[in-house]
PyMOL commands that place a pseudoatom at each C-alpha (Angstrom):
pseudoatom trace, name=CA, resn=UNK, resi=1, chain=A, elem=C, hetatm=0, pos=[109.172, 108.153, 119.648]
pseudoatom trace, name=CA, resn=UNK, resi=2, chain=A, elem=C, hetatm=0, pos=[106.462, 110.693, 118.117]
pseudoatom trace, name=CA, resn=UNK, resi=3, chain=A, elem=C, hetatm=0, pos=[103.683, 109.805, 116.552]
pseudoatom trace, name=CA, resn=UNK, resi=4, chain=A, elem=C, hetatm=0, pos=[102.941, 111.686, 113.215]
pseudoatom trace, name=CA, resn=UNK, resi=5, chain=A, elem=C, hetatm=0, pos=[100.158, 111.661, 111.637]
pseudoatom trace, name=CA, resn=UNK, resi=6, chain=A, elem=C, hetatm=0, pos=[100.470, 112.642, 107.772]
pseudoatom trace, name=CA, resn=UNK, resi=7, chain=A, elem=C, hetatm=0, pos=[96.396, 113.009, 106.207]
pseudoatom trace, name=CA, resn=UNK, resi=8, chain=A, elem=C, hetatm=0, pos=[96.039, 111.815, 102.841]
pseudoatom trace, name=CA, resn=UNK, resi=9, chain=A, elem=C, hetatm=0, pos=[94.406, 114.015, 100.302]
pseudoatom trace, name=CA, resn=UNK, resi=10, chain=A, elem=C, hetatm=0, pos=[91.374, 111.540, 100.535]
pseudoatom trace, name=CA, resn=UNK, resi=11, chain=A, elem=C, hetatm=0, pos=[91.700, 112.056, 103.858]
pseudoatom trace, name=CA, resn=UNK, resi=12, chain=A, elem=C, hetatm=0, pos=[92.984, 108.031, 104.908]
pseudoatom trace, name=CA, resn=UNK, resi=13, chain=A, elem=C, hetatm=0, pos=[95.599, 108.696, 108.073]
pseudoatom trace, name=CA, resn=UNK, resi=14, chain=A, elem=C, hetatm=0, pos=[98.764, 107.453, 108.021]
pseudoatom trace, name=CA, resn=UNK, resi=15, chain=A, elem=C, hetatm=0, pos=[100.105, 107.186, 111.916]
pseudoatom trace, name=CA, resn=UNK, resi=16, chain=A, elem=C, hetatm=0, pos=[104.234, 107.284, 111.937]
pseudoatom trace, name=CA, resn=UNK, resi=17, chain=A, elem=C, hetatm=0, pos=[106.657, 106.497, 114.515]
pseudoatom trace, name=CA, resn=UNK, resi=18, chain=A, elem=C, hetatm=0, pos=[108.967, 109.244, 114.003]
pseudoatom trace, name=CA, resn=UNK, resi=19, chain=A, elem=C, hetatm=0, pos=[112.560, 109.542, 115.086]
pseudoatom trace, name=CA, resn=UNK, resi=20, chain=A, elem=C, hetatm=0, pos=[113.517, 112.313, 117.093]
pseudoatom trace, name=CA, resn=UNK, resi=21, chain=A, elem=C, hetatm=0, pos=[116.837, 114.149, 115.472]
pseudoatom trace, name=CA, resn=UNK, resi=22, chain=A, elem=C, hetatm=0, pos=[115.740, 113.118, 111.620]
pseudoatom trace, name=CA, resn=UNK, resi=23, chain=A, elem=C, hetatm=0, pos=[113.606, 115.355, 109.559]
pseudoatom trace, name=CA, resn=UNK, resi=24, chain=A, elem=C, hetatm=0, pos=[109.587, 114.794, 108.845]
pseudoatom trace, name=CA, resn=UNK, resi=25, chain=A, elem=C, hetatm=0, pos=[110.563, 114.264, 105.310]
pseudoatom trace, name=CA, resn=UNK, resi=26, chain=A, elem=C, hetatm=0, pos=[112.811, 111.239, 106.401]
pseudoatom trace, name=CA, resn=UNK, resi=27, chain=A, elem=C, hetatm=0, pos=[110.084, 109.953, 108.546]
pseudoatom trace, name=CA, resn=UNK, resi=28, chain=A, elem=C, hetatm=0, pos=[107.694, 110.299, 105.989]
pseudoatom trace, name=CA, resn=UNK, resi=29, chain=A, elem=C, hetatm=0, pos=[109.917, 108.068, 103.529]
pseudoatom trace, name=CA, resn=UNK, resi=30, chain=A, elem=C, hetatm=0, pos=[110.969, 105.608, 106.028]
pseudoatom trace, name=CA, resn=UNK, resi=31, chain=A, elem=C, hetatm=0, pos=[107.391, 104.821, 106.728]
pseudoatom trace, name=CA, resn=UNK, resi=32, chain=A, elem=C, hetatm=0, pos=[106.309, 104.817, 102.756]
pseudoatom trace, name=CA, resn=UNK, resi=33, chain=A, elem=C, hetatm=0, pos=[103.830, 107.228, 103.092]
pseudoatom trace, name=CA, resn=UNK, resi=34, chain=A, elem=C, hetatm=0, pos=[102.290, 108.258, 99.978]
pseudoatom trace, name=CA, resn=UNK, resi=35, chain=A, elem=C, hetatm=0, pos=[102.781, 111.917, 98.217]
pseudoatom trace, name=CA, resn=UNK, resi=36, chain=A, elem=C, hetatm=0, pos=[105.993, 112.644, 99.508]
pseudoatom trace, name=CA, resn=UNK, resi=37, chain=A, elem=C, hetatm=0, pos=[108.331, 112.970, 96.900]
pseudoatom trace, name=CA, resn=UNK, resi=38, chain=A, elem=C, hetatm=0, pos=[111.389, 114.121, 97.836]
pseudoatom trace, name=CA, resn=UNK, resi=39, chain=A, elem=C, hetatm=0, pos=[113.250, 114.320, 94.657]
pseudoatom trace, name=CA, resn=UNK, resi=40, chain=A, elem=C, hetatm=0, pos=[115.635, 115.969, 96.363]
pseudoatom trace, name=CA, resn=UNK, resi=41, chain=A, elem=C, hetatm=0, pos=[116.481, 113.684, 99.002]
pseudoatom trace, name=CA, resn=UNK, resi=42, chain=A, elem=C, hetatm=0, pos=[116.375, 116.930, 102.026]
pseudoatom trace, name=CA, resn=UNK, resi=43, chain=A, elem=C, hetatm=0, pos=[118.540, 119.645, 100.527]
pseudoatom trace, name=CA, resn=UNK, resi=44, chain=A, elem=C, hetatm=0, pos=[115.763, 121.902, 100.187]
pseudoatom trace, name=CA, resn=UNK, resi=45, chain=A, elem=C, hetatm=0, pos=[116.244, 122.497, 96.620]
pseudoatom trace, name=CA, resn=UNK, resi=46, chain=A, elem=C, hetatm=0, pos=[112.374, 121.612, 95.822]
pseudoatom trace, name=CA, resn=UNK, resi=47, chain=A, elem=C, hetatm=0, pos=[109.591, 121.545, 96.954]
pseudoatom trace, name=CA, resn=UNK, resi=48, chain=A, elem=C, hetatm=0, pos=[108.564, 117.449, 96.585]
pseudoatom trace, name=CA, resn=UNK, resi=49, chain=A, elem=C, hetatm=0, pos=[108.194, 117.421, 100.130]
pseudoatom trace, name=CA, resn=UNK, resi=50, chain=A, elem=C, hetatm=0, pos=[105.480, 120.070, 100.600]
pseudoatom trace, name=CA, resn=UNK, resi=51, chain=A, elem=C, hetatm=0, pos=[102.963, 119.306, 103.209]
pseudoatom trace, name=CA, resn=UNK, resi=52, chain=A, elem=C, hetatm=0, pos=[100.435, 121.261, 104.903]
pseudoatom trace, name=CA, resn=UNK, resi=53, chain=A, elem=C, hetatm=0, pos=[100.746, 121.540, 108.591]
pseudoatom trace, name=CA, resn=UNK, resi=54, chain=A, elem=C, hetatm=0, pos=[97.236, 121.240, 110.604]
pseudoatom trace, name=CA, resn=UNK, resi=55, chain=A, elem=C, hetatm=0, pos=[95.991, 124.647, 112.202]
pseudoatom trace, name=CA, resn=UNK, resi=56, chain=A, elem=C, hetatm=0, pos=[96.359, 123.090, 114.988]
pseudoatom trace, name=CA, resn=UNK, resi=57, chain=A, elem=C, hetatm=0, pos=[99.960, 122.764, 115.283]
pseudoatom trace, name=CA, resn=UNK, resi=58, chain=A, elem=C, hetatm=0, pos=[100.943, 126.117, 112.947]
pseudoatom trace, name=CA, resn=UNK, resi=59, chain=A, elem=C, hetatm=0, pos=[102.076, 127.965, 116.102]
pseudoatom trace, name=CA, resn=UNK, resi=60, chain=A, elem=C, hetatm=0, pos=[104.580, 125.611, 117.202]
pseudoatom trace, name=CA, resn=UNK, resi=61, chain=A, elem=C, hetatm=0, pos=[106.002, 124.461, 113.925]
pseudoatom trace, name=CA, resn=UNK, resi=62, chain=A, elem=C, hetatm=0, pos=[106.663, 127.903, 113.031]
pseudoatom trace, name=CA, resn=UNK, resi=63, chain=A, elem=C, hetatm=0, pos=[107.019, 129.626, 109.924]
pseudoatom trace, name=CA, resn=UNK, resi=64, chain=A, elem=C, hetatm=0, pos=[109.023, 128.946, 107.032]
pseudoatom trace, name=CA, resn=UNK, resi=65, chain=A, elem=C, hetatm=0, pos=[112.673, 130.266, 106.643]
pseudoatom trace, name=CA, resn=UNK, resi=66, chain=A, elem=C, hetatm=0, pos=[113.334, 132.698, 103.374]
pseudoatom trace, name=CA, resn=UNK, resi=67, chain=A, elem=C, hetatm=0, pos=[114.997, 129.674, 101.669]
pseudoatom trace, name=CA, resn=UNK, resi=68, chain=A, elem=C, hetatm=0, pos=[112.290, 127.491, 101.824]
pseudoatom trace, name=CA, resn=UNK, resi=69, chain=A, elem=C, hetatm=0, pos=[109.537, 130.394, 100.825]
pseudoatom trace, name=CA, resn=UNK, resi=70, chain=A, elem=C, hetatm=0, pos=[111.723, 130.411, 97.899]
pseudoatom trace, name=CA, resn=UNK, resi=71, chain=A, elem=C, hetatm=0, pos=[110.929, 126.353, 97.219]
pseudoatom trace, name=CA, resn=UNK, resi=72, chain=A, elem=C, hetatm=0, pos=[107.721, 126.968, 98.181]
pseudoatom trace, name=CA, resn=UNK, resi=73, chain=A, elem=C, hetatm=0, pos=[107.112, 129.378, 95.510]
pseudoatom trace, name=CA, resn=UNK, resi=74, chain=A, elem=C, hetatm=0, pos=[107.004, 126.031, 93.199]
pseudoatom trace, name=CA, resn=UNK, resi=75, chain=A, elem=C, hetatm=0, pos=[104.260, 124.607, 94.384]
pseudoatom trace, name=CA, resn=UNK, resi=76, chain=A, elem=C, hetatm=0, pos=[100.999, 124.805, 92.937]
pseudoatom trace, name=CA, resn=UNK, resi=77, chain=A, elem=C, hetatm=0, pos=[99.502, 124.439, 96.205]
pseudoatom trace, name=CA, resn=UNK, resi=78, chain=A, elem=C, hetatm=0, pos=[100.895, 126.434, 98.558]
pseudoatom trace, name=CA, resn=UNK, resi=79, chain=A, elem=C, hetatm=0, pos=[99.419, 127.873, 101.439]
pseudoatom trace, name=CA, resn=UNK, resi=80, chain=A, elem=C, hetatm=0, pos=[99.952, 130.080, 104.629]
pseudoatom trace, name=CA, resn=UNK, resi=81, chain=A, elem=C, hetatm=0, pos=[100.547, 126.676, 106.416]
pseudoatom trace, name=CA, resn=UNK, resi=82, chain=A, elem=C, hetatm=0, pos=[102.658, 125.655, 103.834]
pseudoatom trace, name=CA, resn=UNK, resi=83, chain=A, elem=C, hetatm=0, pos=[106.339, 123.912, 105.028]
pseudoatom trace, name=CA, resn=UNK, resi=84, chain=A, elem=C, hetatm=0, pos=[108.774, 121.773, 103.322]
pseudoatom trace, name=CA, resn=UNK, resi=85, chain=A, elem=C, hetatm=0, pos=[109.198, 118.667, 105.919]
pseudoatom trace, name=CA, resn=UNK, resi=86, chain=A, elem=C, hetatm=0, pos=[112.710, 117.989, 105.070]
pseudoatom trace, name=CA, resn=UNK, resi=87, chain=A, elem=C, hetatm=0, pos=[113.281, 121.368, 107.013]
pseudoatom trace, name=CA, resn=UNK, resi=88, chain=A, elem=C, hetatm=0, pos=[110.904, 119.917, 110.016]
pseudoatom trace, name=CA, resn=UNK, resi=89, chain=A, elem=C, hetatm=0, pos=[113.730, 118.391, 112.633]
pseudoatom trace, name=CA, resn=UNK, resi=90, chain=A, elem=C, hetatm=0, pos=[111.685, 115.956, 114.515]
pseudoatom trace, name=CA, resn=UNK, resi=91, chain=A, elem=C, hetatm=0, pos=[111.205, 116.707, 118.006]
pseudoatom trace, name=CA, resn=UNK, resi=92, chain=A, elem=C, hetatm=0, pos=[109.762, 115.116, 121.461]
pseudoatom trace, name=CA, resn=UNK, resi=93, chain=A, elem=C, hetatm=0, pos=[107.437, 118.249, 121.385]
pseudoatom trace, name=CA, resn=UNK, resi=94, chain=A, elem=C, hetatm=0, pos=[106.051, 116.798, 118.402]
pseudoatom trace, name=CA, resn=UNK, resi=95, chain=A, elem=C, hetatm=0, pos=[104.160, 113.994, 119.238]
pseudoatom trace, name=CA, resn=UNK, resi=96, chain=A, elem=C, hetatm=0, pos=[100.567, 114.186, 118.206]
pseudoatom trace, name=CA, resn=UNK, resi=97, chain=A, elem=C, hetatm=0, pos=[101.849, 116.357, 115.191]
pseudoatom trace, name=CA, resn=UNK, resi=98, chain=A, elem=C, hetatm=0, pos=[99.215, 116.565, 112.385]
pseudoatom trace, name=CA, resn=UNK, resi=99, chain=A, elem=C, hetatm=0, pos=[100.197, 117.249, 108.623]
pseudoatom trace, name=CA, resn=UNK, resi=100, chain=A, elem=C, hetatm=0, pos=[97.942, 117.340, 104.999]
pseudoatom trace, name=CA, resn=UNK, resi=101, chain=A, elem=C, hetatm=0, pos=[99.827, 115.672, 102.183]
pseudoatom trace, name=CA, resn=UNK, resi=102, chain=A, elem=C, hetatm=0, pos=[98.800, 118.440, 99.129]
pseudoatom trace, name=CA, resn=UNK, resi=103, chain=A, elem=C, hetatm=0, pos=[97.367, 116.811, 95.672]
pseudoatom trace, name=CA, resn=UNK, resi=104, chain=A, elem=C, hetatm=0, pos=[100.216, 116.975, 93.926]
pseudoatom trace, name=CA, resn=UNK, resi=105, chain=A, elem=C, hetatm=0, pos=[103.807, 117.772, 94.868]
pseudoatom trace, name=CA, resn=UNK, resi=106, chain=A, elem=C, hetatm=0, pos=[105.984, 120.539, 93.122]
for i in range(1, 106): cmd.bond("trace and resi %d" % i, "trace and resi %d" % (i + 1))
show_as sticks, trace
zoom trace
C-alpha cells in the first residue's frame, strides 16, 4: 500500500495507507484527515477536495484536466500545483506522495 502524506495547513503530517485503484480523495476520507471536504463525494463537481501537490511530486502527478481547471476556478486558493484529489487514482508509483491541505476548501 502507499503511503501518503497529506501536510496540514499548520504544517502537522498526516501519514495514510492508501489503496491502490481508489482516488486520494477517498483515501483522504477513509483515514479522517482534516480539510478535505468533499461535498461532492468524487464527481468532480467542486472543488472541496482541493489540495496542493508538493513540488516535489508536480511532474509525475501531472496537470489538471480542463474539467477540473474548471472546479478549480472556485477555489480561493488555487495554485499552479493545484489538483482536485478525487481525480488522483492512487497508484504503486505513488508511494512517498506529498500533498498541502489549502486553508480553506472551495
Amino acid at each position: 500500500m502507499p503511503k501518503v502524506t497529506f501536510v496540514a495547513p499548520s504544517g502537522a503530517q498526516h501519514a495514510v495507507d492508501a489503496t491502490v485503484g481508489h482516488s486520494l480523495m477517498r483515501s483522504a476520507l477513509n483515514a479522517n484527515v482534516s480539510g478535505i471536504e468533499a461535498v461532492c463525494g468524487g464527481s468532480c463537481s467542486c472543488a472541496t477536495c482541493h489540495v496542493l501537490i508538493d513540488d516535489s511530486w508536480v511532474s509525475m502527478i501531472g496537470r489538471a484536466t480542463p474539467l477540473e481547471e474548471t472546479m478549480l476556478e472556485f477555489s480561493a486558493q488555487r495554485r499552479p500545483n493545484s489538483r482536485l484529489s478525487c481525480q488522483i487514482i492512487v497508484t504503486e508509483a505513488h508511494d512517498g506522495l506529498v500533498v498541502h491541505v489549502p486553508v480553506t476548501q472551495g
